[in-house]
C-alpha positions, 0 to 999 in steps of 0.5 A: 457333393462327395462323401468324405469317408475318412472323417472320424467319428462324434464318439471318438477320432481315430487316425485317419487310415487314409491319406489326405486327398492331394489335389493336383491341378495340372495347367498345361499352358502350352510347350510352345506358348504362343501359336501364330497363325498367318491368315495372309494368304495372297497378295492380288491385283484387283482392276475397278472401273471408275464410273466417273471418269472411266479409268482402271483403278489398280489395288493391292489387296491383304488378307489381314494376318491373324495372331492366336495365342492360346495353350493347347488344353486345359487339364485337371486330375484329382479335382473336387466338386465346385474347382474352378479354373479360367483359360485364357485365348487371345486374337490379334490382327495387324496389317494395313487398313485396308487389309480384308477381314478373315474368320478364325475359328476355335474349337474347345474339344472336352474329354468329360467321360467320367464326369456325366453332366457336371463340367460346365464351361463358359466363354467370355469375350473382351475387347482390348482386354488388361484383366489380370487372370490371376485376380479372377479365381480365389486358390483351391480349397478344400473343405470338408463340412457334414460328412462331405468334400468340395471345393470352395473357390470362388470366380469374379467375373463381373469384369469380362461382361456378359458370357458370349457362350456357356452349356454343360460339356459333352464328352466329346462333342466340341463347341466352337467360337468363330471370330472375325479379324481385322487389320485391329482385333485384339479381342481375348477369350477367357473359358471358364471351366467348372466341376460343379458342385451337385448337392442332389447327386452322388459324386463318388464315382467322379473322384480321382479322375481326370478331364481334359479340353483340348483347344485347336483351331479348325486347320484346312477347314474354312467358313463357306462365306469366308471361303467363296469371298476369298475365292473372288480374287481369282475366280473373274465371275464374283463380283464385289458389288458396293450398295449405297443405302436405301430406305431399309438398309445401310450400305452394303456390300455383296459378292455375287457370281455373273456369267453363263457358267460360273463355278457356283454350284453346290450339293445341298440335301444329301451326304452322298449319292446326290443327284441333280435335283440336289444341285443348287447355286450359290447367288452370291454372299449377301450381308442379311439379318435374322431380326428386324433390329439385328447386325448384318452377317454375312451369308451364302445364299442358294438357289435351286437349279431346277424348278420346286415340282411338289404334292400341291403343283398344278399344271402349267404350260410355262415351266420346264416340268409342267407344273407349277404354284400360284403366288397366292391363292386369294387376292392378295400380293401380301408374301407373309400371308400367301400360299406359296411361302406356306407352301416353301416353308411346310411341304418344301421344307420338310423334304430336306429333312435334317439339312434343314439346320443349314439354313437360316431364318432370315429378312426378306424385304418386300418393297414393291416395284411399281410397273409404272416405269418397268421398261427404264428399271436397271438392276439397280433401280430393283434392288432400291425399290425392293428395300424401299418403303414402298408396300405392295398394292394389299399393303403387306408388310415391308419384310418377313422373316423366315427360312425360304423365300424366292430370287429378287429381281436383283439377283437376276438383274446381277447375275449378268456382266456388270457391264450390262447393269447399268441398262435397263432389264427389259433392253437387254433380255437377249444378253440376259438369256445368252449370258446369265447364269439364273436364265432358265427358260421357263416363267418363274415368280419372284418374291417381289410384290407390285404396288400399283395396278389391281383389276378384276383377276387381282394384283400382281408380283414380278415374274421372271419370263423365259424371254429373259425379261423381268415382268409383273403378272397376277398372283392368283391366277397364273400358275409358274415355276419356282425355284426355293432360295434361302440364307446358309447359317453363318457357320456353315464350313466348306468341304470339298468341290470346286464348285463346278458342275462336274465337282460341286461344292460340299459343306458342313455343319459344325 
């Protein structure tokens, strides 16, 4: 609270030798009001191949327009201590059904310097919203009580739902709502802005100032999920690939590059003066979750070039580097408890030091192929079996959540022309070796355990060989290659680069 230092006195009242406080709120809806903002960025031809009858299907594909309507700051001078006040932004999508869905993402940039820590914002979301603002808020009023000045107006916001965000703002550290369009969003935003009324601290020095919050959208700067979608639809080597369910998961659909030399790469770990062993790849954008019951998000997910050769690697004679980790040091093909996931999730980590909070902590599937029909198993055939309820021969769990985990069969069997997906693997290694972009010559473990075979040196996980073919071998006591793979978090931006290797991509957190 402030100290009103113009009230008089028990003994007496005097003039007041001061003015009254005038408090003037300044609005600044916006000079333009609305801010349209199209988000339709090309029109293609898409050729689909009908597998039934073998004909080429021509679409038209829309990027969904997006229509933000939003005044471009929120502004308050000679406010009180508890004044309140609520902006409203609202999004709309239109075009046709079919229309692909974009990301818009709006940034709320505070300029609170002299308020310390008492700005308080809070972000609503409603959908299809016919909330009136101006029955929100109760009018200014000032109340002098005890010596001290504040500002008595109330919020109901019982009818905008739970909050989506809210925290206390820093001076100059913006906050960012990302919000995905579709052919129907009408989704509006209300940002309810707070002078907080501290009755443990002296607000004295907070009085006659002003705040502003600009509010802007992230113009030129583009969600790197978003960005490698809307990139599919003129680079011929990112293929949108529709899954019917399976046993953990819904239909789904990917993008994911194919081919010898796709324009996929990405510097991760460095901000500058990267080197090779900062070039990863981009496998593809992949719908995953972050808890077992949670929506599927969209998100890039990364594999190292080059083999993971750490303090812990041994020796072995079939890596690139000569070195290499067993999938587990006990008798046990259960990933949760195994040594190379501890080892992927402690040392491994720690190496990338803050890039750490580009990655997100996600659900592996561990369903186990069974070696019983290796030689007949298509890519697709993988990707059922590893989101299947079937467990691995120690009977581990079905998926684990974490940050780092290994390529599936699925994502070699992918990475190829779709052309060859539908052969088996194991019939086709020499186009894998020719022609997929993941080969890498040497041996390397996948994160899939098997379900059927145990002898005397233990149970065994998939393998991916430098024949080119996707075998199964004993986790215990084979040493391979590895190469770390994980899940960006959704709101990671794109930078720069055109994602050769010559230009790889750079990104960003918000």
């Amino acid at each position: 609270m402030s100290k009103n230092n113009n009230i008089p006195s028990m003994q007496g009242r005097q003039e007041l030798k001061n003015k009254r406080i005038i408090i003037m709120i300044i609005m600044i809806i916006s000079l333009l009001g609305i801010i349209s903002i199209s988000y339709a960025y090309f029109t293609v031809n898409i050729i689909k191949s009908n597998e039934e009858n073998s004909t080429i299907q021509e679409e038209t594909a829309t990027l969904v327009d997006i229509r933000m309507d939003y005044g471009n700051k929120i502004e308050a001078s000679n406010i009180l201590p508890g004044y309140k006040v609520i902006k409203t932004i609202k999004v709309t999508g239109s075009g046709p059904t079919n229309a692909i869905s974009s990301n818009i993402t709006i940034s709320f940039t505070p300029q609170v310097n002299f308020f310390k820590d008492h700005i308080k914002y809070t972000l609503y979301e409603v959908e299809n919203s016919t909330i009136n603002i101006d029955n929100l808020c109760t009018a200014s009023h000032k109340v002098i009580e005890r010596g001290l000045v504040y500002d008595n107006m109330t919020c109901k916001t019982e009818s905008l739902g739970n909050p989506v965000k809210s925290g206390i703002f820093e001076d100059g550290k913006a906050i960012y709502q990302t919000v995905n369009v579709e052919y129907n969003t009408n989704k509006t935003f209300y940002m309810l802005v707070e002078y907080i009324n501290d009755t443990e601290k002296d607000q004295n020095e907070e009085q006659g100032k002003s705040f502003t919050i600009n509010i802007d959208t992230l113009e030129g700067i583009k969600v790197f999920s978003d960005y490698v979608i809307s990139q599919s639809y003129n680079d011929a080597s990112i293929e949108k690939i529709m899954h019917d369910a399976t046993d953990q998961t819904p239909p789904l659909t990917d993008y994911r590059y194919t081919g010898k030399e796709p324009n996929n790469y990405v510097y991760f770990g460095c901000s500058n003066n990267c080197t090779q062993e900062n070039l990863y790849q981009i496998i593809g954008v992949i719908p995953t979750q972050i808890s077992e019951t949670g929506p599927y998000e969209n998100r890039v997910k990364l594999v190292k070039m080059n083999e993971y050769v750490g303090i812990n690697a041994e020796t072995s004679t079939g890596t690139l580097n000569g070195k290499g980790y067993r999938w587990n040091t006990t008798a046990s093909n259960t990933w949760e408890n195994g040594s190379l996931k501890t080892e992927l999730n402690t040392n491994y980590l720690e190496i990338l030091g803050s890039y750490q909070e580009y990655i997100e902590k996600t659900k592996w599937y561990l369903g186990s192929p069974s070696i019983l029909s290796q030689e007949n198993f298509t890519t697709e055939d993988f990707y059922k079996f590893e989101r299947s309820n079937t467990k691995g021969y120690s009977q581990g769990a079905l998926f684990h959540i974490d940050k780092i985990g290994l390529m599936y069969p699925s994502d070699y069997g992918y990475s190829i022309m779709k052309q060859y997906w539908l052969n088996a693997i194991d019939n086709n290694k020499e186009n894998y070796k020719n022609n997929s972009w993941l080969f890498l010559a040497s041996d390397n473990w996948l994160i899939s355990p098997e379900s059927t075979l145990y002898t005397a040196d233990g149970p065994q996980a998939w393998v991916l060989k430098l024949d080119g073919s996707i075998t199964h071998t004993f986790v215990m006591n084979r040493i391979l290659g590895v190469r770390p793979t994980f899940y960006l978090k959704t709101d990671i931006l794109y930078k720069s680069g055109d994602g050769s290797k010559t230009d790889p991509f750079q990104i960003t957190l918000k």
